[in-house]
N, C-alpha and C positions, 0 to 999 in steps of 0.2 A: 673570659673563659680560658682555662686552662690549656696552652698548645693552640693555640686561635689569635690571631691579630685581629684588630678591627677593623671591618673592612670600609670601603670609602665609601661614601655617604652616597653618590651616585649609584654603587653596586647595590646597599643596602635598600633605596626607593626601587630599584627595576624591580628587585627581588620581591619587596613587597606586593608594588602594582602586580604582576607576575602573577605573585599565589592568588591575588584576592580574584584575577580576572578567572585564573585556574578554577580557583573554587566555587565562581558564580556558574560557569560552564555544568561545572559537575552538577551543580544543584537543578540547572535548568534540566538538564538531562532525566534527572529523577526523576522532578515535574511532569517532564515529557512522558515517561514510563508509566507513571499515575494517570495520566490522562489514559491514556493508548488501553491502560488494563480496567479501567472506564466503561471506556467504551468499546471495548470488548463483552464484559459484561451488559452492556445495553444489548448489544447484537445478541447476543444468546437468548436475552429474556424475550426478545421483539419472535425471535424464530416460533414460544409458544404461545403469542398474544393473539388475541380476537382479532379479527379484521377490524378495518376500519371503510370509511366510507373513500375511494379511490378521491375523488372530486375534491374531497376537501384539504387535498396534500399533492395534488399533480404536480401543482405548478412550483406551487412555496412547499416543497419538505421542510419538515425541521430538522434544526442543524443537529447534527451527533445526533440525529435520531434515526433506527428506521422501520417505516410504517409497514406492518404485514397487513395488506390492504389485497382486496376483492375489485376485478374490473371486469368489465363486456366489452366484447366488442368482437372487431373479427381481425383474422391474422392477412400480409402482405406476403403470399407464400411465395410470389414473384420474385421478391426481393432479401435473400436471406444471407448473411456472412457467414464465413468463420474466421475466427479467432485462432491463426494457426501455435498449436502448441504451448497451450495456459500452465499456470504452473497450478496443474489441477493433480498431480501423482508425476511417478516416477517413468510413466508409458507416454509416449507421446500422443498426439489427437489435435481436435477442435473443439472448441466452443462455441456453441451454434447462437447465434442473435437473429431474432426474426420481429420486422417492424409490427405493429400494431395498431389497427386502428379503434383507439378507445373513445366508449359514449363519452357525445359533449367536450371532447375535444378535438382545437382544431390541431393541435401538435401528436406527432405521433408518439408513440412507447414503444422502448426498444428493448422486447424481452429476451433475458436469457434463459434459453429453451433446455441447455445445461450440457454438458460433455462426451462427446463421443472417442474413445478411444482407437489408433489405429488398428488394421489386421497384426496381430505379432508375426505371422509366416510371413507376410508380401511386405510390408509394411505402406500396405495400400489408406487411401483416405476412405474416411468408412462411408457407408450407404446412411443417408437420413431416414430416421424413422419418420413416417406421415406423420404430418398437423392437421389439426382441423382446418377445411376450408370455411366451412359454415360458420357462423356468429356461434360465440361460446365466451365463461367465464374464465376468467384466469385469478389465481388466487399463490401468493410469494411474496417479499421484504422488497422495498422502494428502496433501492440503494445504489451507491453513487456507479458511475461508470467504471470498466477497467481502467488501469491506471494506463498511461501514454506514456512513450519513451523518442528516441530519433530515431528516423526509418531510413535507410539510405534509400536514396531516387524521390524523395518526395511522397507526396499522397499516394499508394498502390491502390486503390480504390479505384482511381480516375482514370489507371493505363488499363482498368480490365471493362471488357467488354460484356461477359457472361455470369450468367451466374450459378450457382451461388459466386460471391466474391470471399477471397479469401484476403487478410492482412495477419502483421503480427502483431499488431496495433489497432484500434479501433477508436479513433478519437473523433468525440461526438461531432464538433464541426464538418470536419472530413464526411460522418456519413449522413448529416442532414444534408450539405453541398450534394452528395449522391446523391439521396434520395430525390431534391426539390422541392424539402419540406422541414418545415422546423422541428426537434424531436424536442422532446418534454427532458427535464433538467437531471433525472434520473433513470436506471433500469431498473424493469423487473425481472428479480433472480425468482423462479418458480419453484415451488414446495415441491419435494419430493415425487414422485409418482414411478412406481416401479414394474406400471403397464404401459411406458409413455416411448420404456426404450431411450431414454435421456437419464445419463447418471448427472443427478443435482443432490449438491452438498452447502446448506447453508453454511459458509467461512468469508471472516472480512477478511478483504485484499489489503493489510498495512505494507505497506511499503517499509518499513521500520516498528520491527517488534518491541513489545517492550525490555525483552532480553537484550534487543540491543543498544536501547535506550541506557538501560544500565551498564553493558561494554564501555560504553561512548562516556558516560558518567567516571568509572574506574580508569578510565585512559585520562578523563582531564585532573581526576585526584594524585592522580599520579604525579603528574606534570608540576603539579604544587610542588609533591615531594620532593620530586626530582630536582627543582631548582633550590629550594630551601638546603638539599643535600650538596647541589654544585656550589653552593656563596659559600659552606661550609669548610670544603676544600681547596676551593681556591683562596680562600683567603687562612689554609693553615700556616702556624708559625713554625718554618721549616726550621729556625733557630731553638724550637724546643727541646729542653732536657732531654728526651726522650731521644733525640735526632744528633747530639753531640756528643762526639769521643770522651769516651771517660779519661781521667787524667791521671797520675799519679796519683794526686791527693785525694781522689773520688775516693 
C-alpha cells in the first residue's frame, strides 16, 4: 500500500487476534440485547395472562418465564421489611415484602406488597397501609428476587431487633436465616390495586438494559477499529513522497 511499510508479522497476528476477539465481544453483546428485549417482551405479555395454578410452579418456575399465578393463604404481618429506597422513581421510599404463608407449602412466599413513597415535607418513612390479617387470595407475576449488591457491616437484617426490618438489600438467604424458614425460590410482585394504598408497577429489574447491551457492543466494535487504525499508523512509511523535501529536480 501506498505510504505504508509492512509491518512485522508479530504486529500483523496481535492485530488480527485483536479485532477477531473485538468482534466476537461485540457480537456477544448484540446476542445479549436480543435476549434481554426477549424477555422483556415475555414480561409484558405474562403481566395480561390468565392465572395459572400457584402449586404447579412454586417450587420449579420456568426459566425466563414469569407465571401470573393465583395463591391462598394468609400474610406474616409480624414479620415485614423494607427495601429502603428501590429504584422505583425519582422520590425516595420503601418497598414493602411481607412473608406469606401459601396452601401446601412448607416454604414461605415472599410477596412484594409494592411502593411506598416518602413524606416530601419531613422526609419521614411512610405509615403502612393495613394487610389482611385473615386468610385471603393473592393474585401477581412469580418473579425472581431483587437483585443483591455488597452491604457494608454484613447482614443488616441480623443487628435489627424490631420490626418492620429495613435493608438496602434484601437477599433471599439473609431473610430465610431471619425468618427460620426456608422461602420459596421466587417473589410475588402483586397486580395492581389502587384501594390497597400500595403503588405496584409491573417492571423487570435487568440489571443491564438492552441499550446498554448495545453501548457495550459499539464500545467492543470500536476497539476493532481502533486497532486496525493504530497498525495502520504505526507502521506508516515516514520515507513517503508525500513526507520528502522536494528538490530541485522535482
Amino acid at each position: 500500500m501506498k505510504g505504508f511499510r509492512r509491518p512485522p508479522w508479530w504486529a500483523l497476528v496481535l492485530t488480527i487476534a485483536g479485532v477477531l476477539v473485538f468482534l466476537c465481544l461485540g457480537q456477544w453483546q448484540l446476542h445479549r440485547a436480543q435476549g434481554k428485549e426477549a424477555l422483556v417482551r415475555r414480561y409484558a405479555a405474562a403481566v395480561s395472562a390468565a392465572p395459572v395454578d400457584f402449586g404447579a410452579v412454586a417450587a420449579n418456575p420456568p426459566a425466563d418465564a414469569f407465571p401470573r399465578v393465583r395463591v391462598h393463604g394468609r400474610y406474616r404481618l409480624d414479620r415485614i421489611y423494607l427495601l429502603d429506597n428501590p429504584n422505583h422513581d425519582s422520590r425516595g421510599g420503601v418497598e414493602v415484602f411481607v412473608p406469606f404463608v401459601a396452601d401446601g407449602q412448607a416454604a414461605l412466599l415472599l410477596v412484594d406488597a409494592g411502593f411506598l413513597p416518602v413524606d416530601v415535607d419531613t422526609g419521614a418513612a411512610p405509615a403502612l397501609p393495613p394487610l389482611p390479617a385473615a386468610p385471603t387470595t393473592l393474585q401477581g407475576l412469580y418473579v425472581p428476587p431483587p437483585p443483591v449488591g455488597f452491604e457494608m457491616g454484613g447482614d443488616a437484617l441480623a443487628r435489627q431487633t424490631r420490626w418492620p426490618k429495613t435493608a438496602i438489600f434484601l437477599a433471599p438467604d439473609q431473610v430465610a436465616a431471619d425468618l427460620g424458614q426456608p422461602l420459596l425460590p421466587r417473589v410475588l410482585a402483586l397486580d395492581a390495586d389502587p384501594a390497597s394504598g400500595y403503588r405496584r408497577r409491573h417492571t423487570l429489574d435487568l440489571t443491564m438494559t438492552p441499550a446498554r447491551h448495545r453501548a457495550y457492543a459499539f464500545q467492543w466494535f470500536s476497539f476493532a477499529l481502533a486497532a486496525v487504525v493504530l497498525l495502520l499508523v504505526l507502521n506508516r512509511d515516514k520515507r513517503s513522497p508525500s513526507s520528502r523535501p522536494m528538490s530541485r529536480h522535482d
